[in-house]
C-alpha positions as CSV (number, residue, x, y, z in Angstrom):
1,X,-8.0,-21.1,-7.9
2,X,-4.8,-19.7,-7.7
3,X,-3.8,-16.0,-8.2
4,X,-2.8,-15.6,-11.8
5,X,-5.5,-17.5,-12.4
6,X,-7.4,-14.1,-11.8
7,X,-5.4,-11.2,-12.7
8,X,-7.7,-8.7,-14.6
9,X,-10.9,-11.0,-14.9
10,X,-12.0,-11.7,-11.6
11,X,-15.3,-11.8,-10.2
12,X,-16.4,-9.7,-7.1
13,X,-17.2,-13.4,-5.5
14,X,-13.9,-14.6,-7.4
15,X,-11.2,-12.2,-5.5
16,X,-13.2,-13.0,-2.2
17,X,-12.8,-16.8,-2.3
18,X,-8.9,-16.1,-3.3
19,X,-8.7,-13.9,-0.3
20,X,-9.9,-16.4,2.1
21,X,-8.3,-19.4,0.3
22,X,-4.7,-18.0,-0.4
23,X,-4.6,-15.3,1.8
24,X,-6.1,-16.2,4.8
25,X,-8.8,-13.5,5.1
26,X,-11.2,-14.2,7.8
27,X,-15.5,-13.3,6.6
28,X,-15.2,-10.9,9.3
29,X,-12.8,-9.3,7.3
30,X,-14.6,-9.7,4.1
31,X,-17.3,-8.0,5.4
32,X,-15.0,-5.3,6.7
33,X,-14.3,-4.8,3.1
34,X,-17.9,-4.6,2.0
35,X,-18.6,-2.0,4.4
36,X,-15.2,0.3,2.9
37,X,-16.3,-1.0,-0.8
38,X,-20.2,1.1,0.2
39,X,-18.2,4.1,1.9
40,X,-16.1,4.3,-1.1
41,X,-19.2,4.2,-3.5
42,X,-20.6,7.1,-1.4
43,X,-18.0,9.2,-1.4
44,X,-16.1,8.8,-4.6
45,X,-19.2,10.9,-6.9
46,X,-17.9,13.8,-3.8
47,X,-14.5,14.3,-3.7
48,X,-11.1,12.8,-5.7
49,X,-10.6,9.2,-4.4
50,X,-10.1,6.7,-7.2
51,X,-11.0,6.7,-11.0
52,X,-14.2,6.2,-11.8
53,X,-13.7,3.7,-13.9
54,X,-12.6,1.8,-10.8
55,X,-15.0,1.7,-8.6
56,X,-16.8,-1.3,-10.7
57,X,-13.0,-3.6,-9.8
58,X,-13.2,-2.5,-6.3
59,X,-12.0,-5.9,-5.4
60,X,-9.2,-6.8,-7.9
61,X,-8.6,-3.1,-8.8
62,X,-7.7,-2.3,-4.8
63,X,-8.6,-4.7,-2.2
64,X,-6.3,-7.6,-4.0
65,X,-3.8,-5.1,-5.7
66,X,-3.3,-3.9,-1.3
67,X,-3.3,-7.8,0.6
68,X,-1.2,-8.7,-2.5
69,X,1.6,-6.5,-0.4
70,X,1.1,-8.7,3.1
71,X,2.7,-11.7,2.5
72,X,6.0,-10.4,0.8
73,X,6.1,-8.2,4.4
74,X,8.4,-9.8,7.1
75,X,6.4,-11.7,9.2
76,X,7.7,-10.0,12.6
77,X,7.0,-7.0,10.7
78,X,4.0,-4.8,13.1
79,X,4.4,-0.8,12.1
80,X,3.7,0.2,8.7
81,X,3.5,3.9,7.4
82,X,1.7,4.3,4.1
83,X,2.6,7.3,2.2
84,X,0.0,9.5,0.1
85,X,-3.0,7.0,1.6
86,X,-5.7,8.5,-0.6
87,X,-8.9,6.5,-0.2
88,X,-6.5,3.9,1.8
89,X,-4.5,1.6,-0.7
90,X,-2.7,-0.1,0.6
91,X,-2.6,1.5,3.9
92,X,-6.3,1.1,5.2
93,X,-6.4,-2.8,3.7
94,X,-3.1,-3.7,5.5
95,X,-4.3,-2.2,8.4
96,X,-8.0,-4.6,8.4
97,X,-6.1,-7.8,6.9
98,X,-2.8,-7.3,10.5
99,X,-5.6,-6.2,12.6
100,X,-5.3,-9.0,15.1
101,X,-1.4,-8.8,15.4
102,X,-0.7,-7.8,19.0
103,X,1.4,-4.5,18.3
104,X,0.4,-3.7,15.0
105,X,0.3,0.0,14.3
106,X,-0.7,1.0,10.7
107,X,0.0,5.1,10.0
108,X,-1.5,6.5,7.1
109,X,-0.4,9.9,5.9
110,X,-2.8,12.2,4.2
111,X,-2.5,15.8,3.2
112,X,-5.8,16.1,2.0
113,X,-8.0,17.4,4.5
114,X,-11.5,15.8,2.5
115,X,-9.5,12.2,1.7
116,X,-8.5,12.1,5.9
117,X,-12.4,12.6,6.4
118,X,-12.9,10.0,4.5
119,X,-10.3,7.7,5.7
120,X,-12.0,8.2,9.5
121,X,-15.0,7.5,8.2
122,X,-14.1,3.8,6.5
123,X,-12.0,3.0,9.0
124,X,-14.6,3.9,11.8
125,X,-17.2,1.9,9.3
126,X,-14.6,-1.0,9.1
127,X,-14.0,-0.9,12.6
128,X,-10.4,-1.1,12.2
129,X,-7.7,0.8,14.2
130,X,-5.5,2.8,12.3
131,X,-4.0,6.5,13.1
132,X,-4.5,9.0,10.3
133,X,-1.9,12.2,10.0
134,X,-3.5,15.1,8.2
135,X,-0.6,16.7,6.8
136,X,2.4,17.1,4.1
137,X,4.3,14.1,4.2
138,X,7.9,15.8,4.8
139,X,5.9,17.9,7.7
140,X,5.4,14.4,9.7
141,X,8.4,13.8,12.1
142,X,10.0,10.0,11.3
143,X,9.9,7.6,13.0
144,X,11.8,3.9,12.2
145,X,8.6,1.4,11.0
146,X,9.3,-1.8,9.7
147,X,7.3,-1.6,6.6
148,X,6.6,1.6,3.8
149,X,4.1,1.2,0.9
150,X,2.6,3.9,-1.0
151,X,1.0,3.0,-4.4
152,X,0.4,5.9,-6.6
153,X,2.3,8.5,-5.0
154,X,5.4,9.7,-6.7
155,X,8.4,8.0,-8.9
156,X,10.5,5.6,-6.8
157,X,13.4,7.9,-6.8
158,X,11.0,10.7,-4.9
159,X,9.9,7.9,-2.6
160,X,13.5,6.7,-1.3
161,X,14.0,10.0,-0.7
162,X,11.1,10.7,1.9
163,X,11.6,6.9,2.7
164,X,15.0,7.4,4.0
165,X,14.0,9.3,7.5
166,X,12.1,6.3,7.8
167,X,13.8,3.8,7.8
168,X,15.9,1.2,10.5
169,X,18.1,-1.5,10.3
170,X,15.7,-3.8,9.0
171,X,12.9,-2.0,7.1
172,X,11.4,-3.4,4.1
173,X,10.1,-0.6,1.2
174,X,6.9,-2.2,-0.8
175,X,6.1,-0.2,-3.1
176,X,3.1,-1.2,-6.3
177,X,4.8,0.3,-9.2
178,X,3.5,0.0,-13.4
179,X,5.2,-0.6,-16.7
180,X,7.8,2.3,-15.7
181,X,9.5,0.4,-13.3
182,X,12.8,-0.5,-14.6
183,X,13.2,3.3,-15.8
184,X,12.2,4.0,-12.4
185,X,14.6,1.8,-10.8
186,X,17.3,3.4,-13.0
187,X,16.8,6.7,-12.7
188,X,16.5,6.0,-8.4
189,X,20.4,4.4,-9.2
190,X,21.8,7.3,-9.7
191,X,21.1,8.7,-6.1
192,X,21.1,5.7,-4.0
193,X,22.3,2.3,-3.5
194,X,19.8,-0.2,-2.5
195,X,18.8,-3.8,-2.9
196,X,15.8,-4.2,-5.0
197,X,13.4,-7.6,-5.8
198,X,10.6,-7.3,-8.3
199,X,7.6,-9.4,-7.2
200,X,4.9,-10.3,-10.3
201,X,1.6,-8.4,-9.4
202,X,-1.2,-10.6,-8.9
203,X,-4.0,-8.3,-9.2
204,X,-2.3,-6.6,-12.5
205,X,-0.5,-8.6,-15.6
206,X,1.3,-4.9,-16.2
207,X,2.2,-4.3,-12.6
208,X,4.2,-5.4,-9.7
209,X,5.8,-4.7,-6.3
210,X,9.5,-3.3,-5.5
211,X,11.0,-4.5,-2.6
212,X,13.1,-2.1,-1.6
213,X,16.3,-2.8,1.2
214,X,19.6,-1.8,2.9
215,X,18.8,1.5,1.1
216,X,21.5,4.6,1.4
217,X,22.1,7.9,-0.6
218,X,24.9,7.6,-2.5
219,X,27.9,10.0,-1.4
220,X,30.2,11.5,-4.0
221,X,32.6,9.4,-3.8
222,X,30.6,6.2,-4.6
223,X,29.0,8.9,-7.4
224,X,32.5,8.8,-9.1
């Protein structure tokens, strides 16, 4: 089986074999995402996680649509900061799937008070390491991280903004972004010059991920 092979159709038991086969994913690991996909069930009827309509493509919908991001990451890469985690995609699957990496520090920001309960919860279920800030993004003092996802969050010219503080010399910007992209990355144009690459979406025929580099606000000159 190979990836396209199961964007939009797969199985539960389809996306798990792909994992282990083209990803890598350890069993431990697939259980580790059992255990997230029964804390997700419990909590989702509670408070504002994911769609409903969802929760029944837990695996292709959000556990592929997050490892999808892994491989296009550097492979010295070791701290990530996920923007907006939510219920923890991509952030909380990154953080299971580098797990082993010596180093690796996955941050997950959350201004939700109820979605940070919840993110404790499945990562203490998952027994994964991951360090959760309970606060407004632009509240959270920067730090340089290798890697930046958020999925979901805000439009791309938004996210190179809070991205910026962020960044170092060699920082890579993964962002999973729809059928708005290229209006996205046109409208982000007009602020800042970057270096962007479009990666096909494995997990969604309609979606993909921006990789975002050498990012920098534009100053008025190069506006003229």
């Amino acid at each position: 089986m190979r990836p396209h092979e199961l964007i939009g159709d797969g199985t539960p038991e389809e996306v798990q074999a792909l994992l282990m086969l083209d990803y890598g994913v350890s069993r431990e690991t697939i259980d580790r995402f059992l255990a997230y996909q029964a804390i997700l069930s419990k909590w989702a009827p509670r408070i504002n996680l994911v769609g409903a309509s969802t929760l029944g493509s837990f695996w292709d919908r959000h556990i592929l649509d997050s490892a999808q991001i892994l491989p296009l990451a550097s492979p010295e890469a070791k701290t990530w900061v996920d923007f907006g985690s939510g219920a923890g995609f991509p952030g909380l699957v990154i953080a299971a799937l580098i797990q082993p990496v010596d180093g690796a520090q996955v941050t997950l920001i959350e201004a939700s008070t109820k979605r940070c309960g919840f993110l404790r919860e499945a990562a203490r279920a998952m027994e994964v390491k991951v360090e959760i800030v309970n606060d407004k993004l632009e509240n959270v003092m920067p730090r340089p991280v290798d890697i930046i996802t958020a999925r979901a969050f805000t439009a791309l010219d938004r996210l190179l903004a809070y991205a910026n503080p962020w960044q170092g010399s060699q920082t890579q910007a993964l962002f999973p972004k729809g059928e708005e992209v290229s209006a996205e990355l046109e409208q982000a144009s007009t602020n800042w010059i970057f270096k962007s690459t479009i990666h096909p979406s494995v997990s969604d025929a309609r979606g993909c991920i921006v990789e975002i580099t050498e990012c920098q606000l534009r100053t008025r000159s190069t506006q003229l």
